[in-house]
N, C-alpha and C positions, 0 to 999 in steps of 0.2 A: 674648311673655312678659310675666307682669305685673310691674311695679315694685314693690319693696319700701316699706314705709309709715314714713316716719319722722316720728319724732312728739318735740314740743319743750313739755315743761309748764315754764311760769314761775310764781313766787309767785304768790297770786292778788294781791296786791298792787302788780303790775308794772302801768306804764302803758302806757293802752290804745293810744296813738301807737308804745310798743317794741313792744306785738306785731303791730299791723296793720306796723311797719316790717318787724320779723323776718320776718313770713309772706312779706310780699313779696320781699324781699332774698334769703331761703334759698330760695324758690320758682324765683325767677329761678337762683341757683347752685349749686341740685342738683337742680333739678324736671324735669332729662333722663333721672337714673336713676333720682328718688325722690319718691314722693310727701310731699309736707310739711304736718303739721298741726303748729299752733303753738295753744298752750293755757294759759288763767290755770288754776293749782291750789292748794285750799288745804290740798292733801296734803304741800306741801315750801315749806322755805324756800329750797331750791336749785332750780338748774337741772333738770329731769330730764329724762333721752334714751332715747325705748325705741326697736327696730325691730321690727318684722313684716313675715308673709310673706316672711320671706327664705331660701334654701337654700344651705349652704354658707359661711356668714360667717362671718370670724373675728375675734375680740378686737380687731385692731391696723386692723379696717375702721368695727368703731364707735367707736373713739379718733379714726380720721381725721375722721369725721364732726361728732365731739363738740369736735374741734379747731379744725374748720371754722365751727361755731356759733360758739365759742368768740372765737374773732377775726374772723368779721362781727359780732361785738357788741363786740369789743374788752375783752374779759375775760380773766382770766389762771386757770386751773384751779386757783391757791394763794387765789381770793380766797372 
């Protein structure tokens, strides 16, 4: 079966050491069920988190997810 695509857009102003760290870091800690792209954008000044290809997923699966970014970068979802 194929894995779902999770995908992580940063300001485009985020440094480029955070995201070659992120791709790696989240590759290694969810790259058994998910595919991870990490992305500079200059669509947000926040974090953004989509999925794809996924079947069946609910709300409190891309919280977990988003959770999980969230604190391998050490960020708190109030900031």
């Amino acid at each position: 079966m194929a894995k779902p695509i999770f995908t992580i857009g940063f300001p485009q102003d985020a440094d480029p050491e955070q995201l070659r760290g992120a791709q790696d870091g989240l590759s290694k800690k969810l790259g058994e069920d998910y595919h991870v792209i990490v992305y500079a954008t200059s669509k947000t000044q926040d974090i953004k988190f989509d999925l794809f290809n996924v079947v069946d997923v609910d709300d409190s699966t891309i919280e977990e997810l988003k959770q999980t970014v969230l604190d391998s970068l050490k960020i708190t979802d109030d900031e």
